[in-house]
N, CA, C and O atoms as CSV, one atom per row, in Angstrom:
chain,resi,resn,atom,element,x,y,z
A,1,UNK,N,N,-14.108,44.553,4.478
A,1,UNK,CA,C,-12.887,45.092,5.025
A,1,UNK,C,C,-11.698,44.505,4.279
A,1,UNK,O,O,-11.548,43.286,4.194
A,2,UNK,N,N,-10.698,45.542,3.637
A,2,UNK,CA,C,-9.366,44.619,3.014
A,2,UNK,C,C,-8.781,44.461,3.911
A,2,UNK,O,O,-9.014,44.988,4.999
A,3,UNK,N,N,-7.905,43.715,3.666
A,3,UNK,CA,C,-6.967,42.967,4.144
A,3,UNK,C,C,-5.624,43.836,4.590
A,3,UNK,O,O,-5.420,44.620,3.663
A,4,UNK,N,N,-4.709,44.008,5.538
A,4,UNK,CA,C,-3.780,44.808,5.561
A,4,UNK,C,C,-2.712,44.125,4.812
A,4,UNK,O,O,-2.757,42.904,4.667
A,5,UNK,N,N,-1.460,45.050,4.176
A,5,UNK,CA,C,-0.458,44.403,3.755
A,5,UNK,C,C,0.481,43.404,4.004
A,5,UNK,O,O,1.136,42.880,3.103
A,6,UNK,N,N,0.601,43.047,5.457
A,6,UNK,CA,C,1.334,42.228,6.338
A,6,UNK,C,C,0.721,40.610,6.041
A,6,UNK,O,O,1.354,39.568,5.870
A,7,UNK,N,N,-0.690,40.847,6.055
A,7,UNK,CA,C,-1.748,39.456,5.996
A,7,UNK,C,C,-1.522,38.767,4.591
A,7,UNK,O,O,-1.454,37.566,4.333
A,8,UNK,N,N,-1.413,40.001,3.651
A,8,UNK,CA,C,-1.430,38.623,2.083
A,8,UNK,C,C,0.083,38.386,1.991
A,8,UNK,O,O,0.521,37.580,1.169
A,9,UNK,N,N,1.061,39.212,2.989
A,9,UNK,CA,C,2.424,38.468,2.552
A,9,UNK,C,C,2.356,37.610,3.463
A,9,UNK,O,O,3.368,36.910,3.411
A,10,UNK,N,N,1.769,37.342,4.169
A,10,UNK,CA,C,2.461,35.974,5.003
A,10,UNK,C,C,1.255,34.123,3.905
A,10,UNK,O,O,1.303,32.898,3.795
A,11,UNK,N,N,0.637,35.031,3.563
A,11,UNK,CA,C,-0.018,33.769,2.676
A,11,UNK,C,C,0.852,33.494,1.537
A,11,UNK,O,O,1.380,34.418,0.918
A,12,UNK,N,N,1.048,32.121,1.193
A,12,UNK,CA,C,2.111,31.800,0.076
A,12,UNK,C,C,1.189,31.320,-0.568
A,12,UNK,O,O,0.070,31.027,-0.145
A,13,UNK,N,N,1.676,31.189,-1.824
A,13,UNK,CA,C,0.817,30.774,-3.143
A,13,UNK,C,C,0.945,29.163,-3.216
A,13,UNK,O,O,2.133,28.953,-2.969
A,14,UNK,N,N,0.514,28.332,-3.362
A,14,UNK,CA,C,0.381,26.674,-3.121
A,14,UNK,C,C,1.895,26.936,-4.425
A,14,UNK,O,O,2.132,27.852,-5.213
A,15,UNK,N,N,2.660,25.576,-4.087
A,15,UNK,CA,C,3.039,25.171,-5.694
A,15,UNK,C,C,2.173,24.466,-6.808
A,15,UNK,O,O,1.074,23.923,-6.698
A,16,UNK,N,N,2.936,24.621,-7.847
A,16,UNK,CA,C,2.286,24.534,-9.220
A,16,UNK,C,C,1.147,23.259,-9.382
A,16,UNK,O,O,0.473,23.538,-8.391
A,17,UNK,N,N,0.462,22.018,-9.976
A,17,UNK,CA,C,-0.016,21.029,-10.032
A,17,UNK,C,C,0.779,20.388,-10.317
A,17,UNK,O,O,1.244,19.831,-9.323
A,18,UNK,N,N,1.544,19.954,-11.746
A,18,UNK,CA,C,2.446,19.393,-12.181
A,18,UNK,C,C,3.722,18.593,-10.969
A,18,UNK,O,O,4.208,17.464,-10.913
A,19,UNK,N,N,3.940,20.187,-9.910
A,19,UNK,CA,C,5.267,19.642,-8.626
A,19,UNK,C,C,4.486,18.856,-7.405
A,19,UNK,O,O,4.924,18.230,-6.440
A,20,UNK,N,N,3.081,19.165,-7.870
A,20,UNK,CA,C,2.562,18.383,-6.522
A,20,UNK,C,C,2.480,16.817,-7.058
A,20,UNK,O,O,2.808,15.848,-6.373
A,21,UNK,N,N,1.911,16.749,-8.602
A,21,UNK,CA,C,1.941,15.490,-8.664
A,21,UNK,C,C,3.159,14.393,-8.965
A,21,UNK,O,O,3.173,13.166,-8.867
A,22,UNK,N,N,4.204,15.380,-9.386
A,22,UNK,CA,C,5.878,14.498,-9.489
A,22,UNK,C,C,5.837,14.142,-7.789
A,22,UNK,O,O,5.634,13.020,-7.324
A,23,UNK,N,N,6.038,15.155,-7.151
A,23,UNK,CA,C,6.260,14.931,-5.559
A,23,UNK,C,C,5.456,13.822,-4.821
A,23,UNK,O,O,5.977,13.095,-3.975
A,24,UNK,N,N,4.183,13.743,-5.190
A,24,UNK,CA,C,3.306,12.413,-4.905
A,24,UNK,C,C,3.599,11.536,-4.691
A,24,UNK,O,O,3.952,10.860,-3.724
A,25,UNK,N,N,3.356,11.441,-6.399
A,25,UNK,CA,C,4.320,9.969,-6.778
A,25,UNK,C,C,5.376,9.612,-6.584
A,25,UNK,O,O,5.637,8.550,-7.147
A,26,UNK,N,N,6.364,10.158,-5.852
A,26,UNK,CA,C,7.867,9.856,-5.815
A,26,UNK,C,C,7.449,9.531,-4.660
A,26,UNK,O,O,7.292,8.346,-4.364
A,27,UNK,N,N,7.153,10.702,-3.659
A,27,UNK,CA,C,6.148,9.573,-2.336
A,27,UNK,C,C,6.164,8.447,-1.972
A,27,UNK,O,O,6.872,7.741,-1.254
A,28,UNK,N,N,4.483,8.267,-3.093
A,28,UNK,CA,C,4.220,6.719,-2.527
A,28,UNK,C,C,5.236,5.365,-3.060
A,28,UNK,O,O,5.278,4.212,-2.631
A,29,UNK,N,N,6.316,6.290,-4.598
A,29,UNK,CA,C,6.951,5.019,-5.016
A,29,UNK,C,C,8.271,4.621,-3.923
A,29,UNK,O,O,8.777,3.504,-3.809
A,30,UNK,N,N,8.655,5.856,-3.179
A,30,UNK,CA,C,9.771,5.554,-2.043
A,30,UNK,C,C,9.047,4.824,-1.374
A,30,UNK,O,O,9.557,3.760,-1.024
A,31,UNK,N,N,7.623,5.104,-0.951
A,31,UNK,CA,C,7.460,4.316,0.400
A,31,UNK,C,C,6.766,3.217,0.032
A,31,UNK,O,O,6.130,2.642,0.915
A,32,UNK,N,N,6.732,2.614,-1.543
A,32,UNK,CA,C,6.637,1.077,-2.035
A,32,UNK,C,C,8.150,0.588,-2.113
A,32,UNK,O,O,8.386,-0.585,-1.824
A,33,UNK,N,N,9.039,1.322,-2.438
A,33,UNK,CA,C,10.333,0.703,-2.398
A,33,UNK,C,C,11.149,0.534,-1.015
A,33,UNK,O,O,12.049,-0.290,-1.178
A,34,UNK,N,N,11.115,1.065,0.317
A,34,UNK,CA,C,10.756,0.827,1.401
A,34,UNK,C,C,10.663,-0.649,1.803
A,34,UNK,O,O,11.508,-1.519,2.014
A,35,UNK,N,N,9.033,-0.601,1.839
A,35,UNK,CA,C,7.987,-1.860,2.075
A,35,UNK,C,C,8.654,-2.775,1.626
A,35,UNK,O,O,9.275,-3.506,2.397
A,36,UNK,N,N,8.692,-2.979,0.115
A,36,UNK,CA,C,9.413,-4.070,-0.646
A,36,UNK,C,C,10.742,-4.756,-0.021
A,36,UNK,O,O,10.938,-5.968,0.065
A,37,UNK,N,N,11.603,-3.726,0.392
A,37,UNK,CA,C,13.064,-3.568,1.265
A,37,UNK,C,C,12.773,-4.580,2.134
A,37,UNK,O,O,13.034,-5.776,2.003
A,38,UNK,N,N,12.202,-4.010,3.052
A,38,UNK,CA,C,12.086,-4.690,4.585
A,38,UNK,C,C,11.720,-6.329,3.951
A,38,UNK,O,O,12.372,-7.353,4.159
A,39,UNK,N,N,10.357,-6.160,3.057
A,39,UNK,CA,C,10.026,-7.622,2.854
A,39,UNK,C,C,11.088,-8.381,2.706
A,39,UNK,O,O,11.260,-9.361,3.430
A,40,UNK,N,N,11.897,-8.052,1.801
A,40,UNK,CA,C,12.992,-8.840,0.823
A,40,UNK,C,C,13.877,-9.116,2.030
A,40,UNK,O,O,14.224,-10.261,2.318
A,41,UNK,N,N,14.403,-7.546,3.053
A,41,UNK,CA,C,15.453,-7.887,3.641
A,41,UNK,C,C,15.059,-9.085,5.369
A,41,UNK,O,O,15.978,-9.552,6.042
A,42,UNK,N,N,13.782,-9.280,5.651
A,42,UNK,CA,C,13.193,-10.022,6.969
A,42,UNK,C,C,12.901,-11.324,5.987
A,42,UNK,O,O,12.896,-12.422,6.544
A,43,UNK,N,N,12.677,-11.278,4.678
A,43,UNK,CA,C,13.247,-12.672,4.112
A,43,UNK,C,C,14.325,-13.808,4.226
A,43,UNK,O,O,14.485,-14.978,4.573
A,44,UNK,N,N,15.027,-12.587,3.656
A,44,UNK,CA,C,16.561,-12.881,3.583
A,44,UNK,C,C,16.901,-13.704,5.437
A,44,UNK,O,O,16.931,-14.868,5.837
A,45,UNK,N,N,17.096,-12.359,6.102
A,45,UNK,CA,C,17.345,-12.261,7.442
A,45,UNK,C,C,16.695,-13.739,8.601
A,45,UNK,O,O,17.255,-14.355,9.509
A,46,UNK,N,N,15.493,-13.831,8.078
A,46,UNK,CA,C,14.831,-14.443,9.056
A,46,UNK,C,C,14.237,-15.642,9.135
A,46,UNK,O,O,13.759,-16.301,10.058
A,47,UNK,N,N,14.453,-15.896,7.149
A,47,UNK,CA,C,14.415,-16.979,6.320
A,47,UNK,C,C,12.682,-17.281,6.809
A,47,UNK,O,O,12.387,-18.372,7.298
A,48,UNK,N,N,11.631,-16.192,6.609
A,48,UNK,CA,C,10.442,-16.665,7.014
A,48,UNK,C,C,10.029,-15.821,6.186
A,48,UNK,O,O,10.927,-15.042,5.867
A,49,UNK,N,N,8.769,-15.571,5.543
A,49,UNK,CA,C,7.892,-14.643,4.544
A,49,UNK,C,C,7.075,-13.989,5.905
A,49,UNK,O,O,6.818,-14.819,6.777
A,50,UNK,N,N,6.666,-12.640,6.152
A,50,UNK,CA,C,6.061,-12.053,6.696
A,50,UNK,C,C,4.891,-11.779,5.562
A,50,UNK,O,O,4.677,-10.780,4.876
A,51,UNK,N,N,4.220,-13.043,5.632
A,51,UNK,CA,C,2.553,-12.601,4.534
A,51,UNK,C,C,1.517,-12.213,4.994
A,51,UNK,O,O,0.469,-12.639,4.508
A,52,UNK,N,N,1.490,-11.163,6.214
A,52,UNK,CA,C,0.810,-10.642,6.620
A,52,UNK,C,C,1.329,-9.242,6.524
A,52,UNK,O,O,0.700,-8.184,6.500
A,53,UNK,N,N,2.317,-9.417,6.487
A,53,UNK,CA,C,2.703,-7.631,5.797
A,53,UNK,C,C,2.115,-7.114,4.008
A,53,UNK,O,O,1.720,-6.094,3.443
A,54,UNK,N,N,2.391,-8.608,3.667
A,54,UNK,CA,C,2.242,-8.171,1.893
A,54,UNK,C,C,1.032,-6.661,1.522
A,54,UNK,O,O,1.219,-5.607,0.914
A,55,UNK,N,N,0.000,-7.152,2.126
A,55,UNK,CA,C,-1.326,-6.402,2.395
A,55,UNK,C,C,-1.081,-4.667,2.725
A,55,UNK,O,O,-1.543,-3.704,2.114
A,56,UNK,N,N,-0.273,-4.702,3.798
A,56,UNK,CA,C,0.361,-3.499,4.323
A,56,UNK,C,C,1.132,-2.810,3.366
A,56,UNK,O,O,1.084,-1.586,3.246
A,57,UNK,N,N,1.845,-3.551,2.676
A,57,UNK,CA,C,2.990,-2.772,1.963
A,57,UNK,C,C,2.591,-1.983,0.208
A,57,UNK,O,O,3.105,-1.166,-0.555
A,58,UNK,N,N,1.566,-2.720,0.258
A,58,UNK,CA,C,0.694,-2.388,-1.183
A,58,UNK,C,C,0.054,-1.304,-0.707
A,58,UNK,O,O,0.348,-0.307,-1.368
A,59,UNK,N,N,-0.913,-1.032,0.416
A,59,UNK,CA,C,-1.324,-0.216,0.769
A,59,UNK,C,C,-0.646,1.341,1.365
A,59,UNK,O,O,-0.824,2.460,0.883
A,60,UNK,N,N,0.061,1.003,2.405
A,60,UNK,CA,C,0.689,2.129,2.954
A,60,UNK,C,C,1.097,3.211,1.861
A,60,UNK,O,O,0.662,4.362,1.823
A,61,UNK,N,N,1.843,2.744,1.141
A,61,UNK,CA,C,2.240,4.128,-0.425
A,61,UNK,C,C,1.159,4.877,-0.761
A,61,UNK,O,O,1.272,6.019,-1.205
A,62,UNK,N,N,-0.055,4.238,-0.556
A,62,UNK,CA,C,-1.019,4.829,-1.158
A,62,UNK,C,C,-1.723,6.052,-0.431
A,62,UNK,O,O,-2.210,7.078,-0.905
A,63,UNK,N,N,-1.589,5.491,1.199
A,63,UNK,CA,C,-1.611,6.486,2.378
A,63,UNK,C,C,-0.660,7.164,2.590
A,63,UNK,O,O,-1.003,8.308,2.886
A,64,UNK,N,N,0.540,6.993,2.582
A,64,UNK,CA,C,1.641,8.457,2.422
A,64,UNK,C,C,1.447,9.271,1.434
A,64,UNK,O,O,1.448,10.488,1.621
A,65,UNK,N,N,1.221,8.642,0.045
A,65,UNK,CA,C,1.048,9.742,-0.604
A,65,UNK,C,C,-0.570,10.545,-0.629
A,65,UNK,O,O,-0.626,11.710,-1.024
A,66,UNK,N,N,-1.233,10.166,-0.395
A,66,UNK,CA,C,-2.332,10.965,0.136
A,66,UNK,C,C,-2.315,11.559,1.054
A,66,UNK,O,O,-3.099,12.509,1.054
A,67,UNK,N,N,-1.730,11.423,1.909
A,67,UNK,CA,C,-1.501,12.037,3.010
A,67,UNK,C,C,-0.410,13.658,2.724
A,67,UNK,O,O,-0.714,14.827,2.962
A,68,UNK,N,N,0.694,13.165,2.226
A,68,UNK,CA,C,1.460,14.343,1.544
A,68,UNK,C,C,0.698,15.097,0.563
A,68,UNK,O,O,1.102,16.253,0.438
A,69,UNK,N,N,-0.589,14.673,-0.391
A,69,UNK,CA,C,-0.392,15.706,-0.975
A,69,UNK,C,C,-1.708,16.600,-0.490
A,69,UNK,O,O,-2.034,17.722,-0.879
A,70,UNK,N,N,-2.313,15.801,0.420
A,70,UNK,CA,C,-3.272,16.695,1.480
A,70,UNK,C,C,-2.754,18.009,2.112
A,70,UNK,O,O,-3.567,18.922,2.254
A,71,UNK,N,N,-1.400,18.193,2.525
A,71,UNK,CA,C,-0.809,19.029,3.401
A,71,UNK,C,C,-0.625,20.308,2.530
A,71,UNK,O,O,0.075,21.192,3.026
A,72,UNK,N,N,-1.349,20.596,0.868
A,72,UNK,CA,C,-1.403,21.573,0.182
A,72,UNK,C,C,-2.590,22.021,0.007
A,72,UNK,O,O,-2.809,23.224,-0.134
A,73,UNK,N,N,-3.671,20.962,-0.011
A,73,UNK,CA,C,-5.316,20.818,-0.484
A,73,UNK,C,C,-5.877,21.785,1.022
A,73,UNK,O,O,-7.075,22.002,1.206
């Protein structure tokens, strides 16, 4: 059975590879520059190292951006 005309216009075409992988990476590098932030600024602020975040903050970028570029896959 085809498809009626209404059904393939509401399907959009993914974007290109190239915009998914700039977009990624800008991603996970905001949400390493973020992480880094807070570290530096609850440093500064609190005059204590939160080294139980370090772990977190390496990681998390890596889960936002997987996570974002899932929402095309």
């Amino acid at each position: 059975m085809k498809p009626s005309p209404t059904e393939d216009k509401k399907k959009r075409k993914p974007p290109p590879t190239w915009l998914l992988n700039t977009l990624t990476a800008l991603v996970g590098i905001l949400t390493l520059a973020l992480g880094v932030g807070w570290l530096i600024r609850s440093w500064v602020v609190d005059r204590e190292m939160p080294y139980f975040a370090i772990p977190l903050v390496l990681c998390v970028p890596v889960i936002a951006a997987v996570a974002f570029r899932n929402m095309w896959d």
